[in-house]
N, CA, C and O atoms as a CHARMM CRD file, in Angstrom:
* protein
*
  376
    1    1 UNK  N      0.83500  -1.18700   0.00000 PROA 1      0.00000
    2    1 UNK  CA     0.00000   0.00000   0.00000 PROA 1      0.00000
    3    1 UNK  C      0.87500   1.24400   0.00000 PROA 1      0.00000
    4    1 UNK  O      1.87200   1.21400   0.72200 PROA 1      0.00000
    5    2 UNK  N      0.63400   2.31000  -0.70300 PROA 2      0.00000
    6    2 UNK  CA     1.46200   3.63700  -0.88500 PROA 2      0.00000
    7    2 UNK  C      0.74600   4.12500   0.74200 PROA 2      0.00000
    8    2 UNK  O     -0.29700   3.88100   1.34900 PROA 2      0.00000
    9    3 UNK  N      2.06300   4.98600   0.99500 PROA 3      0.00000
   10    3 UNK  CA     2.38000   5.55700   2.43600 PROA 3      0.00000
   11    3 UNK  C      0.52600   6.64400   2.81800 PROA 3      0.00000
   12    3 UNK  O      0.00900   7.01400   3.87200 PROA 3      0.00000
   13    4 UNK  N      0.08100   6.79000   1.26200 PROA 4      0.00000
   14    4 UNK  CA    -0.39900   7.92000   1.72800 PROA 4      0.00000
   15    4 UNK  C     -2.27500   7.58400   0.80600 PROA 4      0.00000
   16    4 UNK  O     -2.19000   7.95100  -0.36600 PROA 4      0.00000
   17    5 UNK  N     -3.10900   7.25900   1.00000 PROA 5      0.00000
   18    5 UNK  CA    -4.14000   6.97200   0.42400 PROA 5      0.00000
   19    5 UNK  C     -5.44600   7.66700   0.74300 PROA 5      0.00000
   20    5 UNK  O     -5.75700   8.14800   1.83300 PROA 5      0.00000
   21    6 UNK  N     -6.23600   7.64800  -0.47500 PROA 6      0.00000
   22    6 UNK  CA    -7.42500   8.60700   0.27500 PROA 6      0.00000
   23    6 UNK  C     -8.53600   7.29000  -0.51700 PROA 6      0.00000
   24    6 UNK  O     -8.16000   6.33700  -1.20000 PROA 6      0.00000
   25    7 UNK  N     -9.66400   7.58600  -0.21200 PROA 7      0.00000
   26    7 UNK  CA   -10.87500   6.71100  -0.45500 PROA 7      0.00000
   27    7 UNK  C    -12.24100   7.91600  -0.06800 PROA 7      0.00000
   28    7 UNK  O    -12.11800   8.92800   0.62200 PROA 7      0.00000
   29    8 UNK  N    -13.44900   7.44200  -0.71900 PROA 8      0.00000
   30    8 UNK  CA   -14.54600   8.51900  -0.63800 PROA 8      0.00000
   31    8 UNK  C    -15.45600   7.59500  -0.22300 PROA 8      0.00000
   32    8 UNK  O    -15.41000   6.45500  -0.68400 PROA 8      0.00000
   33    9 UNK  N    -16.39200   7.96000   0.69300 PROA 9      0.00000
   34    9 UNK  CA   -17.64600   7.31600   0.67800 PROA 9      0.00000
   35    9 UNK  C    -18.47000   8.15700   1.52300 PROA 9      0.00000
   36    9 UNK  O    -18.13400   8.64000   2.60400 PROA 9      0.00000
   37   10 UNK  N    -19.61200   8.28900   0.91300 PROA 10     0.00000
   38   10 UNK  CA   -20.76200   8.50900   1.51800 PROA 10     0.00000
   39   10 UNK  C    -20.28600  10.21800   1.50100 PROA 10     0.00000
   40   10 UNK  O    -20.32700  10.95700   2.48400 PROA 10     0.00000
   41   11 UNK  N    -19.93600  10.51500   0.42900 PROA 11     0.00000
   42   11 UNK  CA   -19.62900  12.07300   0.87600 PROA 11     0.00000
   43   11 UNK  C    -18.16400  12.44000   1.62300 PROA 11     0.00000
   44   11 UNK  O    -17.57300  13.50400   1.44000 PROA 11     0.00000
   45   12 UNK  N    -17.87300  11.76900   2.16600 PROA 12     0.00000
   46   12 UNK  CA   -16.65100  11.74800   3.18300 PROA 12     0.00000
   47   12 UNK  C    -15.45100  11.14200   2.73400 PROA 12     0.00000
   48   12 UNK  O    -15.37600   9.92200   2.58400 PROA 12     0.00000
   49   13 UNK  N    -14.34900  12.04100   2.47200 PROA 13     0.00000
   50   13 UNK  CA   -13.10800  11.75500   2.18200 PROA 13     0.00000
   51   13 UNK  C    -12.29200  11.17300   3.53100 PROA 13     0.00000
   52   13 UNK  O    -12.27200  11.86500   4.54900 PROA 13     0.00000
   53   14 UNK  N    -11.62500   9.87700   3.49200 PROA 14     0.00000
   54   14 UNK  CA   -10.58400  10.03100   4.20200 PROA 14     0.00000
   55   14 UNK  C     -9.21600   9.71500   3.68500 PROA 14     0.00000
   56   14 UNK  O     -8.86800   8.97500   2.76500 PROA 14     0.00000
   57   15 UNK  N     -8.44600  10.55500   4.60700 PROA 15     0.00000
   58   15 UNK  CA    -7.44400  10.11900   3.63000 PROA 15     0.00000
   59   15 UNK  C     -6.12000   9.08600   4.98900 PROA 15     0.00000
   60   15 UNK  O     -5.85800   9.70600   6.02000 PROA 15     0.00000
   61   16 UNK  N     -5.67700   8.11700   4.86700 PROA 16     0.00000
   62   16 UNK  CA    -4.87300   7.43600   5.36200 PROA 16     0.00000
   63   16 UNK  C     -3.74500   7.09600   5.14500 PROA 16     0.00000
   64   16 UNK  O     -3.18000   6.83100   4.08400 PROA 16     0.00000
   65   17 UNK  N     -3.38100   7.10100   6.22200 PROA 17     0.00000
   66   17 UNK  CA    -1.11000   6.99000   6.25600 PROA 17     0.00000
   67   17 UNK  C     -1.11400   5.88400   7.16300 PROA 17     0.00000
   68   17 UNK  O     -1.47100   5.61200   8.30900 PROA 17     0.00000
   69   18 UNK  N     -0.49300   5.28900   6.03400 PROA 18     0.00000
   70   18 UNK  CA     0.31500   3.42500   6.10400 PROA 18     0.00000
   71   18 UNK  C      1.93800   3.70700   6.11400 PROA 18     0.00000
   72   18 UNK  O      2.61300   4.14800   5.18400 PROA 18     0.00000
   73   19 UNK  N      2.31500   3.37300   7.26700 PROA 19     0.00000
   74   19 UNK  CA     4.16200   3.63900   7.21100 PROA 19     0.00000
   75   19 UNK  C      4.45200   4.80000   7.33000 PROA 19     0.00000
   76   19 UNK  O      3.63800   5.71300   7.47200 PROA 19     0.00000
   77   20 UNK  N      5.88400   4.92700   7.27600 PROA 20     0.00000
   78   20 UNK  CA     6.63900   6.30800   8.06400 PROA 20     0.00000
   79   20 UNK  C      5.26400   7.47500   7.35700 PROA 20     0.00000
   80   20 UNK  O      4.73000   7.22600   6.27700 PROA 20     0.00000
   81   21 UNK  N      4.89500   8.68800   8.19900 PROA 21     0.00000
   82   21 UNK  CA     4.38200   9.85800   7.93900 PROA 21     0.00000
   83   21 UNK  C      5.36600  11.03900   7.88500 PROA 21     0.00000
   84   21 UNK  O      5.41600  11.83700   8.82100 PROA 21     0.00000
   85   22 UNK  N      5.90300  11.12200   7.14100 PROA 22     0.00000
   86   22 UNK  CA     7.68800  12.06400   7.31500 PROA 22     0.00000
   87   22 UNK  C      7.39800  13.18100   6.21600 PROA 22     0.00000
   88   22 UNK  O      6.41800  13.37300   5.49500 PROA 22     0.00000
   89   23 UNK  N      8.82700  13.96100   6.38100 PROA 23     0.00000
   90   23 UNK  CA     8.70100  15.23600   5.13700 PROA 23     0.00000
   91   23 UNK  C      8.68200  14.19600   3.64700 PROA 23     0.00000
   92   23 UNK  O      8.38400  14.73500   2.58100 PROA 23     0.00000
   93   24 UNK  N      8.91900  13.14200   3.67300 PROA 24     0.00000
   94   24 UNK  CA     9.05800  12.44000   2.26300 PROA 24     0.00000
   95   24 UNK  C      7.52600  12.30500   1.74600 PROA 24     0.00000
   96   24 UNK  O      7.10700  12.30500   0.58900 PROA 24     0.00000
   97   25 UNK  N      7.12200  12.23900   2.45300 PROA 25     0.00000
   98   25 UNK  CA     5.33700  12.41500   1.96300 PROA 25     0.00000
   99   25 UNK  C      4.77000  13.50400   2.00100 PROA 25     0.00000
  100   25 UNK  O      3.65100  13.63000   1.50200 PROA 25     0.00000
  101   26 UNK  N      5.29300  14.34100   2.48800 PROA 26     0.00000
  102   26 UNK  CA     4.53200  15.83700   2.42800 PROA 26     0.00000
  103   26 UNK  C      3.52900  16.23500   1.16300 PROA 26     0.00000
  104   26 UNK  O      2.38400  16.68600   1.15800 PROA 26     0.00000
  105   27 UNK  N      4.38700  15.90200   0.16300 PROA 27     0.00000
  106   27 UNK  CA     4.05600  16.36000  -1.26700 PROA 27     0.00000
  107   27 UNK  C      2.72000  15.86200  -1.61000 PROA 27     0.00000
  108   27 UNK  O      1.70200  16.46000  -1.95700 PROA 27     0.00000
  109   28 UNK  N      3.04600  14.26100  -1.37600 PROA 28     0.00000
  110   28 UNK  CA     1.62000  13.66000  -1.68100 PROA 28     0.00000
  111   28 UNK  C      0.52600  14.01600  -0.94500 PROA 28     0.00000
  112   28 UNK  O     -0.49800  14.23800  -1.59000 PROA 28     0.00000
  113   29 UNK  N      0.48500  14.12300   0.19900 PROA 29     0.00000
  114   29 UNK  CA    -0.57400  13.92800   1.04200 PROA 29     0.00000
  115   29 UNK  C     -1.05800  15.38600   0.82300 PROA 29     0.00000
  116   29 UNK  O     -2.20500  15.52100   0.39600 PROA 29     0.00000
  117   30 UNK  N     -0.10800  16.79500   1.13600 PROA 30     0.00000
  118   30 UNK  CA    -0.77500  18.08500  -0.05000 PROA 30     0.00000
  119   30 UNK  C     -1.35600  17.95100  -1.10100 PROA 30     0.00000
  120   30 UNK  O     -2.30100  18.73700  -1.17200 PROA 30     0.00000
  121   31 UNK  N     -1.26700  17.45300  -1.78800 PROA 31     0.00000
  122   31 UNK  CA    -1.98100  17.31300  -3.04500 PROA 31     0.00000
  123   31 UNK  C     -3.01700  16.12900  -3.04300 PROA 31     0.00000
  124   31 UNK  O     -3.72700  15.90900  -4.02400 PROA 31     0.00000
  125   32 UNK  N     -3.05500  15.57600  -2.19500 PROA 32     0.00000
  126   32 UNK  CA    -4.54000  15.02000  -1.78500 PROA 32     0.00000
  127   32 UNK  C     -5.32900  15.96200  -1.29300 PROA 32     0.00000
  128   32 UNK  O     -6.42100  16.14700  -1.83200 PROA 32     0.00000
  129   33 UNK  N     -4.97200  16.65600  -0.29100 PROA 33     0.00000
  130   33 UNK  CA    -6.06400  17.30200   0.25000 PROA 33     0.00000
  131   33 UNK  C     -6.18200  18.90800  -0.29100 PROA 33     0.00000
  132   33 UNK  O     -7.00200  19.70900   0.15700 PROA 33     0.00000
  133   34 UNK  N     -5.35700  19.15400  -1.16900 PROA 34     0.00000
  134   34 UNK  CA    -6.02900  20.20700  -1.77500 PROA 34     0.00000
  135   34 UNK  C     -6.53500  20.06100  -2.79500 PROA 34     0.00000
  136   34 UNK  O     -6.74900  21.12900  -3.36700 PROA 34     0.00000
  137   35 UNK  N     -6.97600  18.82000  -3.54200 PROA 35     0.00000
  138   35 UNK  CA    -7.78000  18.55100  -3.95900 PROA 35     0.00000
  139   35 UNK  C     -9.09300  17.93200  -3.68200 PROA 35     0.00000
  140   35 UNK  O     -9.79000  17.23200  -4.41600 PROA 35     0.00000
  141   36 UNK  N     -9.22600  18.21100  -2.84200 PROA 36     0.00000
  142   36 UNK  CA   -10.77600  18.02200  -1.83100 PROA 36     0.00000
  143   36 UNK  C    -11.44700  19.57600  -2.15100 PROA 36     0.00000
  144   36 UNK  O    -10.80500  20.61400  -2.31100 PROA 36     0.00000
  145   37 UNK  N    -12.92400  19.40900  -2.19200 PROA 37     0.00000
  146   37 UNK  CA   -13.42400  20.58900  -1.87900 PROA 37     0.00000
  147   37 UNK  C    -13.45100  20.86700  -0.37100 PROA 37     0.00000
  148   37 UNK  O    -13.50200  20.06000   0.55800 PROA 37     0.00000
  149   38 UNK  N    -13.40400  22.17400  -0.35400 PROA 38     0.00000
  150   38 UNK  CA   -13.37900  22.67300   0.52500 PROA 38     0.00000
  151   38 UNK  C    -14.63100  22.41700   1.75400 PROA 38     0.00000
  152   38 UNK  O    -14.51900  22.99200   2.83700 PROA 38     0.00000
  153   39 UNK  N    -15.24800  21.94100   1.60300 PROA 39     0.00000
  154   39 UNK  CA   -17.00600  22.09700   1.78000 PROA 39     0.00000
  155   39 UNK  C    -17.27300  20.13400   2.16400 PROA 39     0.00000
  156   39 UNK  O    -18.31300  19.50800   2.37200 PROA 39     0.00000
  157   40 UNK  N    -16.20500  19.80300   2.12900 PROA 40     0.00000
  158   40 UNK  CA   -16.17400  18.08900   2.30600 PROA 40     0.00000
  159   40 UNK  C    -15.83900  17.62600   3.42900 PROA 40     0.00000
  160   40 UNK  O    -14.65700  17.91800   3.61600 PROA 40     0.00000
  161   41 UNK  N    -16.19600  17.14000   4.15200 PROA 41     0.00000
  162   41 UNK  CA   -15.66700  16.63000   5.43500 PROA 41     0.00000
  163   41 UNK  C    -14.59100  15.59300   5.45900 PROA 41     0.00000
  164   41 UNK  O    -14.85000  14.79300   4.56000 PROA 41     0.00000
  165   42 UNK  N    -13.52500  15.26100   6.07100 PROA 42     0.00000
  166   42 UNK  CA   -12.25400  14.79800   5.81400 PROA 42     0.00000
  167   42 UNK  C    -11.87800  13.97900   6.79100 PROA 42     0.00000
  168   42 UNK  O    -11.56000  14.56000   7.82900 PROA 42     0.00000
  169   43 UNK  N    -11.79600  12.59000   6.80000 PROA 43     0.00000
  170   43 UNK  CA   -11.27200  12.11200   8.21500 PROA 43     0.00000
  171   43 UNK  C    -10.03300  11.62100   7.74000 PROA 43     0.00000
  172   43 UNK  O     -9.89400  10.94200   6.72200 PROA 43     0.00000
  173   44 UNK  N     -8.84000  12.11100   8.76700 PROA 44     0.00000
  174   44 UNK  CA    -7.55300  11.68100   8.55700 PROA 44     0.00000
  175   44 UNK  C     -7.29300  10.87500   9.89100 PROA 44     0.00000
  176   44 UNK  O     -7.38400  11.20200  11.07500 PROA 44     0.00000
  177   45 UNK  N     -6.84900   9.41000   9.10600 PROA 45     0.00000
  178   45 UNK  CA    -6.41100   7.85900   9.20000 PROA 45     0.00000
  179   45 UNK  C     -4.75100   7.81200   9.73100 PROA 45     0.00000
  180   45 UNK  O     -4.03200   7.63900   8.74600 PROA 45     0.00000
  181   46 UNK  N     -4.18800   7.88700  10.63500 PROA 46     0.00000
  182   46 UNK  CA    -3.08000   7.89400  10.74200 PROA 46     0.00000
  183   46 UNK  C     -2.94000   6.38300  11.90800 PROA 46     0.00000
  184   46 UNK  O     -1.88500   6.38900  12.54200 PROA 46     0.00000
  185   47 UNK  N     -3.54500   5.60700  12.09600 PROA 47     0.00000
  186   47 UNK  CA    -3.62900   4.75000  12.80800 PROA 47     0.00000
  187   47 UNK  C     -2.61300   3.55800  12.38700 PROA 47     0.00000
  188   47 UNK  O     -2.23200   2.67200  13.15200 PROA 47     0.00000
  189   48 UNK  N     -2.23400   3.70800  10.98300 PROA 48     0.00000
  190   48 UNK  CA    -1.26300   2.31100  10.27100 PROA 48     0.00000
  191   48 UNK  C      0.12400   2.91800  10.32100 PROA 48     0.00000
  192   48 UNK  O      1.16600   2.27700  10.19100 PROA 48     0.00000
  193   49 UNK  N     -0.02200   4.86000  10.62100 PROA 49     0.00000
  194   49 UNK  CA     1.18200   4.67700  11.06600 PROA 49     0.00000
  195   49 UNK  C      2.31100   4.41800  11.97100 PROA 49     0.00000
  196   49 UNK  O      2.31000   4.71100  13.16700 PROA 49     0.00000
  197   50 UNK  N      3.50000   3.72100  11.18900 PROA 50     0.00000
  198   50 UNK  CA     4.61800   3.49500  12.06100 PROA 50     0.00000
  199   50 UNK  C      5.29900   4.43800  12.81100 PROA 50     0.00000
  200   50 UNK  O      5.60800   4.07600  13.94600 PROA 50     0.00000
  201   51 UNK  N      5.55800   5.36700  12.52600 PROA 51     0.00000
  202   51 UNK  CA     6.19700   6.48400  12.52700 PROA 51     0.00000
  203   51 UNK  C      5.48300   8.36000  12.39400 PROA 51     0.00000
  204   51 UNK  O      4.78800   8.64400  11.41800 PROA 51     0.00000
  205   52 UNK  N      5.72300   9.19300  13.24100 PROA 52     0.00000
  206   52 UNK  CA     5.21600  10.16700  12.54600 PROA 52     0.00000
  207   52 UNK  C      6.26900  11.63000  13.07800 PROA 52     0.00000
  208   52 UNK  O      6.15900  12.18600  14.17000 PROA 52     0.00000
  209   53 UNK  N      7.10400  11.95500  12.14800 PROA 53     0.00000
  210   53 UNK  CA     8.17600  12.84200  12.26300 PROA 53     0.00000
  211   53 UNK  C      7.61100  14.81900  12.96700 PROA 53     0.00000
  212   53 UNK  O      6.63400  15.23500  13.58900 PROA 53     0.00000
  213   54 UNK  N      8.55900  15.31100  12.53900 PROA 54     0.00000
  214   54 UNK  CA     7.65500  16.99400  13.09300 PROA 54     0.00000
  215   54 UNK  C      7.32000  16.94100  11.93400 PROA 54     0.00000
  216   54 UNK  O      6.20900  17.36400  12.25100 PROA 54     0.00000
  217   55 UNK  N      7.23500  16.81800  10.87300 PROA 55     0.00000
  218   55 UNK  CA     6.69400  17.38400   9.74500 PROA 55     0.00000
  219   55 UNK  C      5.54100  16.61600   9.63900 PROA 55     0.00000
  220   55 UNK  O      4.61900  17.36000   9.30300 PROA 55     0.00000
  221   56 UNK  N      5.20800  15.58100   9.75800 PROA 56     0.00000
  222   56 UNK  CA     4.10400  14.81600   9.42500 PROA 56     0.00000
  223   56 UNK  C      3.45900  15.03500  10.49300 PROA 56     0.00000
  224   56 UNK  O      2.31200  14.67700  10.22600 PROA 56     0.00000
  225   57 UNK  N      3.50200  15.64000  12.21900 PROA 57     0.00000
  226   57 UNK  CA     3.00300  16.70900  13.14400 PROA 57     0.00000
  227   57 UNK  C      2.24700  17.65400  12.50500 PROA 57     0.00000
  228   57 UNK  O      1.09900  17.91800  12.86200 PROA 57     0.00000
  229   58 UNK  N      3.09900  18.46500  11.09900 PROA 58     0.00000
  230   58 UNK  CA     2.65700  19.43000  11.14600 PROA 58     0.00000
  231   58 UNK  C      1.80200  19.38300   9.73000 PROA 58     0.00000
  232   58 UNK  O      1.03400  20.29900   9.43500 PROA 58     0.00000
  233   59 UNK  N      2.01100  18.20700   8.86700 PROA 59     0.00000
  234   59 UNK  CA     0.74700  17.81900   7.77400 PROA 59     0.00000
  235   59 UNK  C     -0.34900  17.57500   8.79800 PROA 59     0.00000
  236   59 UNK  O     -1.39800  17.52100   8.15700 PROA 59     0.00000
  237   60 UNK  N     -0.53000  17.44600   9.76000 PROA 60     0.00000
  238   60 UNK  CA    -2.10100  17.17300  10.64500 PROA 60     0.00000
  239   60 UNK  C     -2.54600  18.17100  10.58100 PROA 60     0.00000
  240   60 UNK  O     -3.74400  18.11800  10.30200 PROA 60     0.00000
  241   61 UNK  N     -1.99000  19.57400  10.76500 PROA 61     0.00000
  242   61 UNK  CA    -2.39900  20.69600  11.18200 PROA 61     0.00000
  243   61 UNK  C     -3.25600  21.21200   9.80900 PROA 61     0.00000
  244   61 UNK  O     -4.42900  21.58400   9.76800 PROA 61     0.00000
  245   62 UNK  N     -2.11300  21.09400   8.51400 PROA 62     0.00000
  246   62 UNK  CA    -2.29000  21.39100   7.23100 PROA 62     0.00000
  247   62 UNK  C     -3.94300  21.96500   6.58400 PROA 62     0.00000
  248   62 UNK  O     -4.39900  23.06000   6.25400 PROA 62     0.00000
  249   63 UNK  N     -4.42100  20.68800   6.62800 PROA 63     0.00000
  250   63 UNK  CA    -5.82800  20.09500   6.39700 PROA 63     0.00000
  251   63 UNK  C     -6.70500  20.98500   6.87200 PROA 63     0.00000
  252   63 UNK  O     -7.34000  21.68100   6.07900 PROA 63     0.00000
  253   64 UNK  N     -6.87900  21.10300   8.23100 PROA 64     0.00000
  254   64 UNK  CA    -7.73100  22.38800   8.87600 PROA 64     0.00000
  255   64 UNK  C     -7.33000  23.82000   8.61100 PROA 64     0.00000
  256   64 UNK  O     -7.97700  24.54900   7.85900 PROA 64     0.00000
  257   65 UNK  N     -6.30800  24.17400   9.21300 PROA 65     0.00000
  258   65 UNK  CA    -5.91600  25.15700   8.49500 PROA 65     0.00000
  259   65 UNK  C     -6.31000  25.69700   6.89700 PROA 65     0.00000
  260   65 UNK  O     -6.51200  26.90300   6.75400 PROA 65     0.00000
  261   66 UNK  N     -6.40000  24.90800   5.86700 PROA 66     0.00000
  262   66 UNK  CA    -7.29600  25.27800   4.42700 PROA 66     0.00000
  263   66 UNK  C     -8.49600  25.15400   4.82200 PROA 66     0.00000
  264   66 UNK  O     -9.19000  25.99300   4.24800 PROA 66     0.00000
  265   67 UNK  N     -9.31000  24.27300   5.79200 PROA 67     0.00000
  266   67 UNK  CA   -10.92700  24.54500   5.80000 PROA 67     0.00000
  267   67 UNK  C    -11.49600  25.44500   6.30900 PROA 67     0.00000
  268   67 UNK  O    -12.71300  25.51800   6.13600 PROA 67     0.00000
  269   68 UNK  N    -10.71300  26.59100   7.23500 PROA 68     0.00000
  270   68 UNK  CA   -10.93200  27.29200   7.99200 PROA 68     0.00000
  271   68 UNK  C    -11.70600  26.94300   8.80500 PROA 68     0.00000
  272   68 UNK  O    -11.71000  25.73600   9.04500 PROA 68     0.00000
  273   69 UNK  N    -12.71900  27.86500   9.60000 PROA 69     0.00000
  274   69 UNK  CA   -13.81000  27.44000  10.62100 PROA 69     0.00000
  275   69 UNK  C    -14.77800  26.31900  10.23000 PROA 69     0.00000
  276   69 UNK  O    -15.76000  26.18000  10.95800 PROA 69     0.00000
  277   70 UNK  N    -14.69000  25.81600   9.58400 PROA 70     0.00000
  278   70 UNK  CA   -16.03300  25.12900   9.17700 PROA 70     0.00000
  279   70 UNK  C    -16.05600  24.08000  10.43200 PROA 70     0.00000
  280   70 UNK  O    -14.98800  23.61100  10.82500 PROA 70     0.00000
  281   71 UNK  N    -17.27800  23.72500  11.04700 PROA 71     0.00000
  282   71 UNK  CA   -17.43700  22.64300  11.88100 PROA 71     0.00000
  283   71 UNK  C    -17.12300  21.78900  11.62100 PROA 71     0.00000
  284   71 UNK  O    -17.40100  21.47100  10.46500 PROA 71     0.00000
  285   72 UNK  N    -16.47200  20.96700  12.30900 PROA 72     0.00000
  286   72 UNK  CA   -16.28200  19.55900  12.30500 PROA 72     0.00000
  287   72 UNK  C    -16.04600  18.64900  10.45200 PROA 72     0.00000
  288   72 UNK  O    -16.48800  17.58200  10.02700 PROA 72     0.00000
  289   73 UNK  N    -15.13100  19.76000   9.78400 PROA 73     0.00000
  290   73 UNK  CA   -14.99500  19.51800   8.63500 PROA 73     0.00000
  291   73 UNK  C    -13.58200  18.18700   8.23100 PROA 73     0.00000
  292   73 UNK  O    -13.24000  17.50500   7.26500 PROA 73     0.00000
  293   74 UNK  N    -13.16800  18.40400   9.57700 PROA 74     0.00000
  294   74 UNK  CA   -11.47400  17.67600   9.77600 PROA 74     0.00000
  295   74 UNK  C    -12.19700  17.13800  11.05300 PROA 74     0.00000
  296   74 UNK  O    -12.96200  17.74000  11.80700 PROA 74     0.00000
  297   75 UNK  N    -11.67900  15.62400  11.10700 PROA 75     0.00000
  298   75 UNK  CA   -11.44500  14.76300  11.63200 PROA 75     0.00000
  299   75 UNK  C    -10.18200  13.89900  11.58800 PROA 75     0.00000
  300   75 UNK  O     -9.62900  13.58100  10.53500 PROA 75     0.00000
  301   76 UNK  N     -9.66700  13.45700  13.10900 PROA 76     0.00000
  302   76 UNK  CA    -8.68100  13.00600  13.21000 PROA 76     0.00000
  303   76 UNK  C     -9.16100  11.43600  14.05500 PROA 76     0.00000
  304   76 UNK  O     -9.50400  11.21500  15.21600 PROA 76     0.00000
  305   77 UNK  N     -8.98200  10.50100  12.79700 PROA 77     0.00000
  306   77 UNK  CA    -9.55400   9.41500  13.86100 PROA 77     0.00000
  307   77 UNK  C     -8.26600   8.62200  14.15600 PROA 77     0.00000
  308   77 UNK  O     -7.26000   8.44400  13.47100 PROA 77     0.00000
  309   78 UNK  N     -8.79000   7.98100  16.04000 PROA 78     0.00000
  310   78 UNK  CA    -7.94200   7.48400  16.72400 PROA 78     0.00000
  311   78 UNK  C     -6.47900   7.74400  16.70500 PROA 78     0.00000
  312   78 UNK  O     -5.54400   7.14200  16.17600 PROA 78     0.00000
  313   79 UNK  N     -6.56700   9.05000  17.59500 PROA 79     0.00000
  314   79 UNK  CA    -6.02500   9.91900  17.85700 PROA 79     0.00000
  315   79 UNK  C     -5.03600   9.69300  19.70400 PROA 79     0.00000
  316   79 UNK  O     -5.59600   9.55700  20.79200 PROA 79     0.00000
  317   80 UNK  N     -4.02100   9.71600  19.52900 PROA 80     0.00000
  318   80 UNK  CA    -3.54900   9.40300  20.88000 PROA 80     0.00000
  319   80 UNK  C     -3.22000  10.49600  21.57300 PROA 80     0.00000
  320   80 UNK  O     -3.39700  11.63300  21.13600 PROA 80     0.00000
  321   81 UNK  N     -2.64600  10.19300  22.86300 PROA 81     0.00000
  322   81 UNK  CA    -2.72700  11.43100  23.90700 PROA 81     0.00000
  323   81 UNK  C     -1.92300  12.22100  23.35500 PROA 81     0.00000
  324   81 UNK  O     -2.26400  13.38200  23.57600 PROA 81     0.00000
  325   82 UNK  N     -0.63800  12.10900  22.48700 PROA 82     0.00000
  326   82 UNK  CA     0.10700  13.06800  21.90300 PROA 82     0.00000
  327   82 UNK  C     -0.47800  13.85000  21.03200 PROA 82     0.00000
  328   82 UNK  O     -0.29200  15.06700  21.03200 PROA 82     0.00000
  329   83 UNK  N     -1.19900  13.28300  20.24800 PROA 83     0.00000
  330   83 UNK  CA    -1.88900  14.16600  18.65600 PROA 83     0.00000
  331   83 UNK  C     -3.35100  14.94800  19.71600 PROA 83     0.00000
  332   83 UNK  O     -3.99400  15.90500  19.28400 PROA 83     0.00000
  333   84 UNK  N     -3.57800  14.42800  20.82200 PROA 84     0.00000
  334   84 UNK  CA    -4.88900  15.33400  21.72500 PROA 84     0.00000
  335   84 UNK  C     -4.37800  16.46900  21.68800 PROA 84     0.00000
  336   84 UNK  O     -5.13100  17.40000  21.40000 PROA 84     0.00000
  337   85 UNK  N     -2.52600  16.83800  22.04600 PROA 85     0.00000
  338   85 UNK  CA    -2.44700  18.12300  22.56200 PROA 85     0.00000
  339   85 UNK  C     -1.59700  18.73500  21.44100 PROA 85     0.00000
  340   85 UNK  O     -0.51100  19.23000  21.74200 PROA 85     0.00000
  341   86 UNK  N     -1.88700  18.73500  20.56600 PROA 86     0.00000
  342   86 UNK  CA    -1.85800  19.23600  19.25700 PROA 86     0.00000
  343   86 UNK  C     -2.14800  20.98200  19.17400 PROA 86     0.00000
  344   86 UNK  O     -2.95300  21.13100  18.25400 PROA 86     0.00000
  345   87 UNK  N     -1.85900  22.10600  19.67600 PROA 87     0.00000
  346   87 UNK  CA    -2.33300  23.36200  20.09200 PROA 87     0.00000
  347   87 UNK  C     -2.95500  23.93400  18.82800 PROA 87     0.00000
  348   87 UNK  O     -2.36700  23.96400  17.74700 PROA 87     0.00000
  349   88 UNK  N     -4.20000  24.39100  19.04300 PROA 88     0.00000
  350   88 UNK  CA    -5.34500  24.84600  18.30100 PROA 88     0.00000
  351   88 UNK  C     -5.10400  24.26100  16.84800 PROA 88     0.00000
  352   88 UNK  O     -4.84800  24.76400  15.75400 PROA 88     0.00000
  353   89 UNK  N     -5.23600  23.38700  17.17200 PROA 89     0.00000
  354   89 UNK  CA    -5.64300  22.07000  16.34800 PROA 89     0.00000
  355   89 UNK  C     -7.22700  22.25400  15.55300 PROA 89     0.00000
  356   89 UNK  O     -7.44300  22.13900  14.34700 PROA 89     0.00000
  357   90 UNK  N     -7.83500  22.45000  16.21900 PROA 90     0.00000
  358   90 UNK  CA    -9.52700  22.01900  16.21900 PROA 90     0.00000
  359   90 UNK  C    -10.06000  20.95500  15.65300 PROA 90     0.00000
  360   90 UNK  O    -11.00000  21.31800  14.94500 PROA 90     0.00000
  361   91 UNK  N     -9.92500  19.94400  15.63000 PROA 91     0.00000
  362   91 UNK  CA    -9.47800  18.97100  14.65500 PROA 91     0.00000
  363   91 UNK  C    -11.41400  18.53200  15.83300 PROA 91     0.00000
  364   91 UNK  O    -11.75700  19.03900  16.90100 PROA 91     0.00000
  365   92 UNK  N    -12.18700  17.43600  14.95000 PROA 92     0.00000
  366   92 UNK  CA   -12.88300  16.39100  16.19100 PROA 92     0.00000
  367   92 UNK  C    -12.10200  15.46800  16.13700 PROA 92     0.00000
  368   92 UNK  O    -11.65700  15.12400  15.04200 PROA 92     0.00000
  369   93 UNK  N    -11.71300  14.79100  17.36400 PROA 93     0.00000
  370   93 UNK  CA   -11.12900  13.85100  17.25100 PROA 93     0.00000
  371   93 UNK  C    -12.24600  12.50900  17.28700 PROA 93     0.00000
  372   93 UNK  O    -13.31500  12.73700  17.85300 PROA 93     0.00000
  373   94 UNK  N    -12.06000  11.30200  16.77700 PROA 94     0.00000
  374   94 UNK  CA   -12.99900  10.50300  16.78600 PROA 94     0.00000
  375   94 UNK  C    -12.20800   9.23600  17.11900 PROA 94     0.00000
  376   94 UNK  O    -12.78900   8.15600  17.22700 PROA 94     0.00000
């Protein structure tokens, strides 16, 4: 499986990271999600990963940051106590 995958259903993009989450994926996983509309709700899958560097810290942030306020537009599922304190994050965690 490539490090970095997205899938659609039901309206809902998620996109998921299998293996290291590092600056080597940056590229891809940007260009997944800026190709989302804006207006789509997004759950990001980081649960297969092995690894997750400061940069792949700071692809979490990425995602919300382009949706701006929208409610509960970013989701972060199964999410551990480290990615909880994520500072103004706003992420739901699920």
């Amino acid at each position: 499986m490539a490090p970095i995958s997205i899938s659609t259903a039901h309206g809902v993009s998620t996109i998921t990271v299998d293996g290291d989450f590092t600056f080597e994926v940056n590229r891809k996983f940007r260009d997944i999600y800026q190709a989302l509309p804006h207006d789509r709700p997004v759950i990001i899958d980081p649960l297969r990963a092995s690894y997750i560097d400061s940069a792949g810290w700071g692809m979490l942030i990425r995602p919300r940051e382009r949706a701006g306020k929208v409610p509960k537009s970013i989701r972060l599922l199964g999410a551990n106590d480290t990615m909880r304190t994520i500072p103004d994050a706003n992420f739901t965690i699920a």
